[in-house]
LOFI-625611 format. One line per 5 residues: number of its first residue (from 1); their letters; for each residue x, y, z of C-alpha. Coordinates in steps of 0.2 Angstrom, whole numbers, plus 5000, padded with zeros to 4 digits. Layout:
// LOFI-625611
NUM> a> X/Y/Z; ...
This chain:
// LOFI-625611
1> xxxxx> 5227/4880/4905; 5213/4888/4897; 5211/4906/4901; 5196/4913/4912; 5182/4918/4905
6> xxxxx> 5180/4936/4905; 5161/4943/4907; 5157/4960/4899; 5153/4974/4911; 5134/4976/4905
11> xxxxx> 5132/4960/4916; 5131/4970/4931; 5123/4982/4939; 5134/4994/4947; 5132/4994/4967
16> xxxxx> 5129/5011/4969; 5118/5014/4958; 5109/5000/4964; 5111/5009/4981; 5104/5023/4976
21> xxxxx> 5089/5014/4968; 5084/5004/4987; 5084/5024/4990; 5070/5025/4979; 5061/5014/4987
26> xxxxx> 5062/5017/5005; 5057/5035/4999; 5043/5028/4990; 5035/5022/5007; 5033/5039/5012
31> xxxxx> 5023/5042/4997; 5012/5029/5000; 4997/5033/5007; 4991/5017/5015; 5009/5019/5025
36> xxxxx> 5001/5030/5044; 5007/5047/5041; 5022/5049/5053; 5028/5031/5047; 5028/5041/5029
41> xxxxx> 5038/5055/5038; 5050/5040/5046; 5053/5034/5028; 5058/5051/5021; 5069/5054/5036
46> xxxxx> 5076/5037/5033; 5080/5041/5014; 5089/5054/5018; 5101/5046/5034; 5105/5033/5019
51> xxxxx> 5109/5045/5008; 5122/5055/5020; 5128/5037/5024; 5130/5034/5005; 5139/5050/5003
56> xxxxx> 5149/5048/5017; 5156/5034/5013; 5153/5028/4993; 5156/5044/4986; 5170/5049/4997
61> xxxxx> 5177/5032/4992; 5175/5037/4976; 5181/5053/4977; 5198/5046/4982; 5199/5034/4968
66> xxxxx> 5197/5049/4957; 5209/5059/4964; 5224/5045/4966; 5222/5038/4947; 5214/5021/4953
71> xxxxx> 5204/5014/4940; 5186/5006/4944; 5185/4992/4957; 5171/4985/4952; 5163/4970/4938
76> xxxxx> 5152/4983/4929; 5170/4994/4924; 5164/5011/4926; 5178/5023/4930; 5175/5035/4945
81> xxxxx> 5171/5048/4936; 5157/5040/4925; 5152/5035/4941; 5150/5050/4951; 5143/5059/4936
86> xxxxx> 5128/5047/4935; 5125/5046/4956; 5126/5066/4954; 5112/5065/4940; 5101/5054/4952
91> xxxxx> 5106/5059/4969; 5100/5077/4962; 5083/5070/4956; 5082/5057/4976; 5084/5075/4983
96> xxxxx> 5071/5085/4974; 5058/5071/4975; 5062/5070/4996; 5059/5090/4998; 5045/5089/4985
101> xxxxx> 5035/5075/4995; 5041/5086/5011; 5035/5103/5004; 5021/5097/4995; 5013/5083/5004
106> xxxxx> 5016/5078/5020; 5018/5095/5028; 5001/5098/5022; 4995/5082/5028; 5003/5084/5044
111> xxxxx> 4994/5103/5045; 4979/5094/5042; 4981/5084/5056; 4983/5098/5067; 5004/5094/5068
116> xxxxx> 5011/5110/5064; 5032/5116/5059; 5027/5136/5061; 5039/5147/5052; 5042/5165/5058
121> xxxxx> 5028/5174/5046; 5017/5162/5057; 5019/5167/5074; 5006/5176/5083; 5014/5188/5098
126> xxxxx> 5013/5177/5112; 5023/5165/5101; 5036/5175/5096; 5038/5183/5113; 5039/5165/5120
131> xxxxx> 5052/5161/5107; 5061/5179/5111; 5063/5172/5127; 5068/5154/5122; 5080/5158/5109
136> xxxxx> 5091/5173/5123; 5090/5161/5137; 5093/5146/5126; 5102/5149/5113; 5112/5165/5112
141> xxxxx> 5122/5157/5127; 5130/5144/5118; 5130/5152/5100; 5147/5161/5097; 5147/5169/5079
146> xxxxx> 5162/5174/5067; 5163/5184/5056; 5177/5180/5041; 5192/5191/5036; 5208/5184/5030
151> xxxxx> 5216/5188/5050; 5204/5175/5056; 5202/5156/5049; 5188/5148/5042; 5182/5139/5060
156> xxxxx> 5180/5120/5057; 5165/5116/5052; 5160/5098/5059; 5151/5084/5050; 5132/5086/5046
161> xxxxx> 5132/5100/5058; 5120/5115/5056; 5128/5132/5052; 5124/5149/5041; 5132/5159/5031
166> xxxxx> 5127/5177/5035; 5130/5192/5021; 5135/5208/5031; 5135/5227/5028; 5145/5239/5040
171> xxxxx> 5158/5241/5049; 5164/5230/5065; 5169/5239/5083; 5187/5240/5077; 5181/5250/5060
176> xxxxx> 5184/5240/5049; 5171/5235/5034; 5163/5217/5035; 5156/5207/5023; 5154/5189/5030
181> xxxxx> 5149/5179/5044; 5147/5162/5050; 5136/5156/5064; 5136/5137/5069; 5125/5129/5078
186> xxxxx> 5130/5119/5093; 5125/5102/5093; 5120/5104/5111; 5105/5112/5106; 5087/5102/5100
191> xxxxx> 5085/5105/5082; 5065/5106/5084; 5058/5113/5096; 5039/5110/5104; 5029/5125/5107
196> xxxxx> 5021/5124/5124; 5002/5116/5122; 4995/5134/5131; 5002/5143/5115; 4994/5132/5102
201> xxxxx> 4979/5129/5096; 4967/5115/5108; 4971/5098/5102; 4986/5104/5091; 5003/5101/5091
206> xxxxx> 5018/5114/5085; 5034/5115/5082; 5049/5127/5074; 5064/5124/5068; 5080/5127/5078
211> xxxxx> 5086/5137/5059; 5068/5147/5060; 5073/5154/5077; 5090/5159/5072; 5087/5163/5056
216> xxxxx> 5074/5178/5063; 5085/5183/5077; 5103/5183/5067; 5104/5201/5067; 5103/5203/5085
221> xxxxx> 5121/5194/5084; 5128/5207/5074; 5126/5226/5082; 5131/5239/5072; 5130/5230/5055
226> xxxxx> 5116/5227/5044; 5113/5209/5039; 5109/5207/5021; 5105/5188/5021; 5106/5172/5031
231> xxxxx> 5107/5155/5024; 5109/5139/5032; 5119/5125/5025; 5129/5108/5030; 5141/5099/5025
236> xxxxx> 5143/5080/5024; 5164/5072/5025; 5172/5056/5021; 5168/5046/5035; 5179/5032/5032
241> xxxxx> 5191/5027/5047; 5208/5021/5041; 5218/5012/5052; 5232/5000/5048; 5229/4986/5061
246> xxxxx> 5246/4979/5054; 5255/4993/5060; 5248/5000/5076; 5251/4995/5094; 5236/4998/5100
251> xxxxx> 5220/4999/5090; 5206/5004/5102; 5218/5020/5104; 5221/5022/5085; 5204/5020/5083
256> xxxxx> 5197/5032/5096; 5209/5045/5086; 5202/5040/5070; 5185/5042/5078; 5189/5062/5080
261> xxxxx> 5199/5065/5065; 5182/5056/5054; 5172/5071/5060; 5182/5082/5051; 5186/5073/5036
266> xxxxx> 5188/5079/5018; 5172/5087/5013; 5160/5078/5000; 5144/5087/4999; 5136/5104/5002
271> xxxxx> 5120/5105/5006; 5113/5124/5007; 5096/5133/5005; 5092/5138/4988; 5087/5154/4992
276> xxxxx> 5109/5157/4994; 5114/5166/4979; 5129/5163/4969; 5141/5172/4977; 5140/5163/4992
281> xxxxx> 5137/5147/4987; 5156/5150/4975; 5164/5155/4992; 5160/5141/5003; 5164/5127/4988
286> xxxxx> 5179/5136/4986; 5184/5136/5006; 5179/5117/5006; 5188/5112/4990; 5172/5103/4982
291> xxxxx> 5164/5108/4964; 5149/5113/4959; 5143/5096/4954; 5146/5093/4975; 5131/5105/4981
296> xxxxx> 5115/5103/4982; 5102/5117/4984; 5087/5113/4995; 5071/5120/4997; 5070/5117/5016
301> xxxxx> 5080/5111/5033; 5096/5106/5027; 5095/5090/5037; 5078/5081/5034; 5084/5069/5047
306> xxxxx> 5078/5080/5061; 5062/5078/5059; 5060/5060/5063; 5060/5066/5083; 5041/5073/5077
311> xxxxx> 5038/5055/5074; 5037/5049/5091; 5020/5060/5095; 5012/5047/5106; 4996/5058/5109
316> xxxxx> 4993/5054/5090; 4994/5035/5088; 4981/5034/5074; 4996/5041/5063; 5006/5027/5067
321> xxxxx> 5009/5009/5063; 4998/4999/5077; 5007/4993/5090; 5012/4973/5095; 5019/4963/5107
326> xxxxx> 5033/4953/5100; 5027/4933/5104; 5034/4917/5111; 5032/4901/5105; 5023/4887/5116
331> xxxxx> 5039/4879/5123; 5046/4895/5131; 5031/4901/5139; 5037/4895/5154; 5047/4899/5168
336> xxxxx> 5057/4884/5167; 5073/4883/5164; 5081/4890/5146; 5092/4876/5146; 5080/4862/5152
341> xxxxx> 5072/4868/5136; 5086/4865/5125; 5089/4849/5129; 5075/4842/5122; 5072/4854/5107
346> xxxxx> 5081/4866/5095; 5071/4884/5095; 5070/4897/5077; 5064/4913/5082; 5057/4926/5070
351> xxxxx> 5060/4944/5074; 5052/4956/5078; 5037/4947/5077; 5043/4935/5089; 5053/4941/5107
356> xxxxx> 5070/4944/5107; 5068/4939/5126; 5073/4920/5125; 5090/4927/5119; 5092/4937/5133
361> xxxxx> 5086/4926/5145; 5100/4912/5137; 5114/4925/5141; 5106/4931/5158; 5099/4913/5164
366> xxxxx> 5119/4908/5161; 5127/4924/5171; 5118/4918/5187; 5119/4899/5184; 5130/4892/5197
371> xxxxx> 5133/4875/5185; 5138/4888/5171; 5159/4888/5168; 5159/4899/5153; 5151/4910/5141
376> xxxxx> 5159/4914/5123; 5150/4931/5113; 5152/4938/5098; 5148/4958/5096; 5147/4966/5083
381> xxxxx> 5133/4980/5088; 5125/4982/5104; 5120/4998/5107; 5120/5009/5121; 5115/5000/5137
386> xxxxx> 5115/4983/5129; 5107/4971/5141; 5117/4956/5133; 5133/4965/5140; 5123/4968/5158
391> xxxxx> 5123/4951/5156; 5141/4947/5153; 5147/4960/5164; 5137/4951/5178; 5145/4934/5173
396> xxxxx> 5161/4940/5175; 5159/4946/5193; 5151/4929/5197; 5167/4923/5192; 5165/4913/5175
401> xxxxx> 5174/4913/5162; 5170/4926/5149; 5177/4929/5132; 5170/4943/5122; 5174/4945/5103
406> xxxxx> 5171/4962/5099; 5173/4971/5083; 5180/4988/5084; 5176/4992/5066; 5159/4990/5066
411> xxxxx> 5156/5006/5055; 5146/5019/5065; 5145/5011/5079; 5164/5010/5085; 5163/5022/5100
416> xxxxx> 5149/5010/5107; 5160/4994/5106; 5175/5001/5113; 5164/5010/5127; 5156/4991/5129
421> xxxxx> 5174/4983/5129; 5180/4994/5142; 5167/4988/5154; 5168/4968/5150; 5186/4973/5152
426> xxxxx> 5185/4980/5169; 5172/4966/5175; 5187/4953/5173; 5180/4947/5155; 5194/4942/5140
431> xxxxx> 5192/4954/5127; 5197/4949/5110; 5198/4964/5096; 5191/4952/5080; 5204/4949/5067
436> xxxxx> 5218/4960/5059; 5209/4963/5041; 5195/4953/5044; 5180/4960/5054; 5172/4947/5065
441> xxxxx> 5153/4946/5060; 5147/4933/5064; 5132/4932/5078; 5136/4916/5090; 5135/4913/5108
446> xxxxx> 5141/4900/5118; 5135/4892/5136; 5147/4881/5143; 5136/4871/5158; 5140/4856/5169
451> xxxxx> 5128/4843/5171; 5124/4826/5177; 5130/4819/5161; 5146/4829/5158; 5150/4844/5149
456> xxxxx> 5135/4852/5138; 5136/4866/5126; 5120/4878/5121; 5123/4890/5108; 5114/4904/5098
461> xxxxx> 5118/4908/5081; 5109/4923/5072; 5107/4932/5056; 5106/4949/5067; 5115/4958/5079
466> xxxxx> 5113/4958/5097; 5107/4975/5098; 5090/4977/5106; 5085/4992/5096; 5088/4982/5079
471> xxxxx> 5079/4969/5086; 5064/4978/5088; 5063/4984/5069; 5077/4972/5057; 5068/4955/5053
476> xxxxx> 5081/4941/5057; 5081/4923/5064; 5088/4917/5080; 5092/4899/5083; 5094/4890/5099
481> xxxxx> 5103/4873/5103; 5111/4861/5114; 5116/4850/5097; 5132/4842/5101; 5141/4845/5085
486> xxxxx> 5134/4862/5083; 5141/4865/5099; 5158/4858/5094; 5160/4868/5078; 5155/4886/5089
491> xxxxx> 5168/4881/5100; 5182/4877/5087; 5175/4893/5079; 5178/4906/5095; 5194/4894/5097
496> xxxxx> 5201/4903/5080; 5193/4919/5085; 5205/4918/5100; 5218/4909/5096; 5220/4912/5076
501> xxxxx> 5223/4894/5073; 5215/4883/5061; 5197/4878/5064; 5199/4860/5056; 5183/4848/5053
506> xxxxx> 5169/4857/5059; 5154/4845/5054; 5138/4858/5053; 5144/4875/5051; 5151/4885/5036
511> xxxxx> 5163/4900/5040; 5169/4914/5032; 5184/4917/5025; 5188/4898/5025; 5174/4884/5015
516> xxxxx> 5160/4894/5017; 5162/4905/4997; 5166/4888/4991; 5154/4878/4999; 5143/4888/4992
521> xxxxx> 5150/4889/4974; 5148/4871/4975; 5130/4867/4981; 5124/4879/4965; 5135/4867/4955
526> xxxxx> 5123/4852/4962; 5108/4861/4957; 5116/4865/4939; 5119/4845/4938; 5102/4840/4942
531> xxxxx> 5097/4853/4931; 5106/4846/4917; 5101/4828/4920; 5084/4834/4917; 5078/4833/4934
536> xxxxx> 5069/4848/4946; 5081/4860/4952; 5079/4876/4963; 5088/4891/4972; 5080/4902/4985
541> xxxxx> 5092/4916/4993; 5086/4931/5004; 5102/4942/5008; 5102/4960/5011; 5115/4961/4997
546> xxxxx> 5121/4951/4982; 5135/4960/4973; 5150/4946/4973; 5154/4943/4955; 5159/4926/4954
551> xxxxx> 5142/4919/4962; 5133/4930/4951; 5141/4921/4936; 5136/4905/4945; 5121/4909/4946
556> xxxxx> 5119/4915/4928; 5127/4897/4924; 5115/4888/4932; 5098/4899/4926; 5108/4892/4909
561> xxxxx> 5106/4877/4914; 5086/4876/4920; 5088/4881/4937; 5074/4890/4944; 5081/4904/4954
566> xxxxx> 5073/4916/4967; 5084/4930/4976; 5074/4942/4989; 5087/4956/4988; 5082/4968/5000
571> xxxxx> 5096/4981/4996; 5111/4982/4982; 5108/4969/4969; 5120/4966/4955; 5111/4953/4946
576> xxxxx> 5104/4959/4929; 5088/4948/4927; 5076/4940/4915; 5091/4942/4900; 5086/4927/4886
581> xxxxx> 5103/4913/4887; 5109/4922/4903; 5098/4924/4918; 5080/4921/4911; 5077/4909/4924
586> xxxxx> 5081/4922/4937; 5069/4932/4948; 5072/4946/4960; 5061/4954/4971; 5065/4968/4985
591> xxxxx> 5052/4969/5001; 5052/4985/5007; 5041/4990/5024; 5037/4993/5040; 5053/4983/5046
596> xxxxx> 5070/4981/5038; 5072/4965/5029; 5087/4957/5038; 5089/4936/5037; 5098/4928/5027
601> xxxxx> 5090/4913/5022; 5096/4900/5008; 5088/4886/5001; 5092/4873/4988; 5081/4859/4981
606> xxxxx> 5096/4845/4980; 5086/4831/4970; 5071/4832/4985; 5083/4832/5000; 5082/4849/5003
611> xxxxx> 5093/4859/5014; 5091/4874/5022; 5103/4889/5030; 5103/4903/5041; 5117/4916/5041
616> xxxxx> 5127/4931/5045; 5131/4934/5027; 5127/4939/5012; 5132/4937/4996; 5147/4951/4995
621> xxxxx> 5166/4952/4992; 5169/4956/5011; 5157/4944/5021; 5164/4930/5008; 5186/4934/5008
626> xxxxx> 5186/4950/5023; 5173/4945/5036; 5173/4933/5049; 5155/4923/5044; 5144/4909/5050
631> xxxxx> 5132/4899/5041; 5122/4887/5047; 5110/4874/5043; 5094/4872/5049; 5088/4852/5050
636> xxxxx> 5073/4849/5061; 5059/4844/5047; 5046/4856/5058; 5060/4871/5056; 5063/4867/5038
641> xxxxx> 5045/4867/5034; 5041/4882/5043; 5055/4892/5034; 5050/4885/5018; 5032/4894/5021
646> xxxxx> 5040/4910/5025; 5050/4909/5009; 5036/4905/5000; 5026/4921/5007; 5039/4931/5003
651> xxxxx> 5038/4927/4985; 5020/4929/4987; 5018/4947/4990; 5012/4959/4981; 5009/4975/4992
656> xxxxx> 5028/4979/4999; 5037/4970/4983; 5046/4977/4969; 5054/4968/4954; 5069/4970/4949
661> xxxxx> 5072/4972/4930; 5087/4969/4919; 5091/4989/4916; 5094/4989/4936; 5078/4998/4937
666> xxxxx> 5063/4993/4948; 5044/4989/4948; 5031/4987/4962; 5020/4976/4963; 5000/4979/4966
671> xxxxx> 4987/4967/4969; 4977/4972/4954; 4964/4957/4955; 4970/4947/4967; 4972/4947/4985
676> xxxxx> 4983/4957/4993; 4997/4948/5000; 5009/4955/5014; 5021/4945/5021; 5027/4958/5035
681> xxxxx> 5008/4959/5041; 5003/4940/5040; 5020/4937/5051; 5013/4949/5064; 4995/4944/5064
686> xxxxx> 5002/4922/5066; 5019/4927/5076; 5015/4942/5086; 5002/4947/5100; 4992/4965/5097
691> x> 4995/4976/5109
């Protein structure tokens, strides 16, 4: 048997890197000055929620490797170290670039718009005196400060949570000398705070930060000493849950442990003003067992996040995006029946231009219909006060038959499902946990209705979650159908979710862990043969994500071989593009906007007959071998033609693209001479209804 081939490393670009590079480019938004001015304040408070994400969670990943000997886990075959040297060097540089466009440019936009962040030198009296009385009625009641000595321990210090380190001179009650103190902030308290519209100036609006307040009132919390500096800092911790769901008897309850151990997990990062001198800074790296190449000294709040509440100033929508209302196609506009509907056509919506509504309505329409047995759900998020689950919960009581497949592990959002499963549980609904090792990411319902001709199946299959906060701002497609043998392979599939047996001869749908990698693998081998029998061959993939190894040396195989390939890559791409006798024939462009690029959409040419897919997945290790994935195809010329236009669109634009080159770095496109072309804005103005 021949040996595999064995790619060199410089083949890939590394995952994080290329992470940290998508960084680059939602911040970029904020700098943009035809993006409303709290949109660009969104994007930089964006940035830096990804960053803490990516900190949480990569590096702290990474961090572990380092520390057990494990060698690198990825393709590219850097070792943890190099690694982390290299995301240090550009994290540093994401970080001076986010306070710099904070300090230096939309603060004093914002000021110019009237929209203030006042710091203490500008208070005028009757500000202060109101801020006097906020801070002792407001804050000193739930602050409890410490001060350090090696009788009392380090209080824990929570994840992203807002604290200072305070520099004393005295001595305490008890006579004895002090020299530090902590003060944390509780999280109960708002970290911005809106001046009253009688202390401002008339059409203005004003705000201070929570650290201002405290930071001009810490000596108050320290009587008999002097306080020689206060300086506030966070500090961001491995996130990661670990729980062996081979071991455990019950995994909600090992979950909802790991949930409160996460919060004060091994620290990663310090964050601290850069006004903090050395000293200081040496102790707390010390107390948290991080190095110096772990802190990062800021020139502002320590958590730019915060200030994404400013955005939602509804007095000033001129600095916003322009608001819409999601639209309906033709054959829903109606108050007959969701089911009538699907009998006689198969419906693609496109959110958020179009109404996440009809979904709803499909889950609520079934919960009340008396002919309705059963109704089968993936979750995998929902949010608080998920409608959907209403809806379920409703069903349950009404007596049909519910099954709910919820994942537990749904990173950040685990508290939610098992808050969720608790109630579908208590409303008489069969809960089912996903799969040991393999989360359960699929998007599918089912509606299992009696009718004059027998037993009918409706399904929806997505490329999003059925969360109506993502709904609102994530681009995906939802597809609706009472397809008999898409209905049969959705049942076989929530069969296996439930029963773990095999799901044998589905005819429509690809799943993952199963035919779906390969399935895949092989479609791209067709194009390579009509490629090589001289004949028109062509690849079109939009994925959030494309990172998996082996389809990326498919894909480098069939750019080989003549294949034209496109990827819409909104996220980490590992593809290293445009190399002569590699990848040439292969294009990658990023669309960054005013809403997150979330379908995954793949076409191939195959000789003419084309084919078309929707899916859950993209094109990564864990949607392909650890992920429970659908992928389905989309077969109604009208649907195919209309999916094919918004492909082509995408691969139009030229005001929210950027172009991914082969050193992993990227550039944006611009006009120039021709029209502008954006695919976000002409979905709105032909999908969606101004408001």
């Amino acid at each position: 048997m021949d040996e595999p081939l064995t790619l060199p490393a410089d083949r890939y670009i590394n995952r994080d890197l290329s992470l940290l590079e998508f960084n680059y480019r939602v911040l970029a938004q904020a700098n943009d000055p035809a993006v409303p001015l709290l949109e660009r304040l969104r994007f930089l408070c964006i940035s830096c929620t990804n960053l803490d994400e990516f900190f949480e969670v990569r590096v702290a990943g990474l961090k572990q490797r380092l520390e057990i000997g494990a060698p690198s886990d990825g393709p590219d075959h850097m070792t943890p170290q190099q690694l982390l040297d290299e995301i240090r060097r550009r994290a540093v540089g994401l970080v001076s670039q986010q306070y710099n466009l904070l300090n230096n440019t939309i603060l004093p936009e914002l000021a110019r718009e009237k929209i203030y962040f006042l710091n203490s030198s500008e208070w005028n009296e009757e500000q202060k005196a109101w801020l006097s009385s906020f801070y002792n009625n407001e804050i000193v009641p739930v602050l409890t400060p410490v001060t350090l000595d090696p009788s009392r321990p380090f209080p824990r210090i929570l994840n992203k949570s807002l604290n200072f380190i305070v520099r004393l001179n005295g001595k305490d009650a008890f006579g004895r000398k002090r020299h530090r103190a902590l003060v944390q902030a509780p999280r109960s308290l708002p970290r911005i705070i809106r001046m009253p519209g009688h202390l401002v100036e008339a059409g203005s609006v004003s705000h201070v930060l929570l650290s201002s307040i405290i930071y001009d009132n810490v000596a108050d919390l320290f009587p008999g000493m002097k306080v020689d500096g206060c300086y506030q800092f966070r500090v961001t911790r491995n996130s990661n849950l670990y729980v062996d769901e081979e071991e455990v008897e019950d995994l909600v309850r090992a979950l909802e442990g790991q949930l409160a151990a996460s919060r004060y997990g091994a620290a990663v990062r310090l964050e601290i003003s850069d006004r903090c001198p050395a000293d200081l800074c040496e102790y707390l790296l010390d107390h948290f067992h991080i190095d110096q190449a772990d802190m990062f000294s800021v020139n502002g709040p320590v958590n730019l996040n915060r200030l994404a509440h400013v955005c939602a100033i509804t007095e000033r929508p001129e600095l916003l995006y322009a608001p819409f209302t999601p639209g309906l196609p033709t054959q829903l506009k109606t108050d007959e029946s969701i089911f009538k509907i699907l009998k006689s056509q198969n419906v693609l919506l496109q959110h958020p231009y179009q109404s996440f509504a009809p979904v709803i309505r499909f889950v609520g329409e079934a919960a009340a219909d008396r002919d309705v047995l059963a109704i089968k759900q993936t979750l995998y998020r929902t949010g608080a006060n998920s409608p959907i689950v209403d809806h379920l919960v409703k069903a349950a009581r009404n007596g049909k038959e519910v099954t709910v497949v919820v994942e537990l592990m749904a990173r950040f959002d685990e508290a939610e499902n098992i808050t969720s499963a608790n109630r579908l549980q208590e409303a008489g609904a069969h809960v089912v946990y996903g799969l040991v090792g393999f989360k359960t990411h699929s998007k599918m319902s089912m509606v299992v209705r009696r009718e004059e001709s027998g037993i009918q199946r409706y399904v929806h299959l997505g490329t999003g979650n059925y969360h109506p906060g993502t709904t609102r701002v994530y681009t995906d497609y939802s597809y609706m159908s009472s397809n008999k043998s898409l209905g049969e392979d959705v049942h076989k599939i929530f069969m296996q979710l439930t029963s773990l047996t095999e799901s044998n001869n589905l005819v429509k749908i690809m799943t993952a862990p199963f035919d779906f990698f390969d399935s895949l693998v092989s479609k791209i081998d067709r194009e390579i043969a009509h490629a090589r029998a001289g004949k028109k061959a062509r690849i079109v993939a939009k994925v959030n994500a494309l990172v998996e190894p082996q389809i990326i040396d498919k894909l480098y195989e069939a750019s080989a071989a003549g294949v034209k390939i496109d990827l819409i890559v909104r996220g980490i791409c590992s593809v290293r593009p445009g190399i002569p006798g590699l990848s040439e024939n292969i294009h990658v462009r990023s669309i960054v906007g005013r809403f997150l690029e979330h379908s995954r959409v793949y076409y191939f040419r195959n000789e003419g007959k084309e084919e078309f897919y929707c899916s859950s997945a993209d094109w990564m290790d864990r949607n392909f071998f650890h992920r429970n994935e659908t992928c389905f195809p989309i077969k109604q010329k009208p649907l195919k033609e209309r999916l094919w236009t918004d492909l082509e669109l995408f691969l139009a634009d030229n005001t929210g693209a950027w172009i991914l080159q082969s050193d992993g770095t990227y550039e944006r496109l611009t006009p120039g001479n021709e029209l502008p072309v954006s695919a976000q804005q002409q979905f709105l103005e032909r999908l969606s209804v101004p408001a």
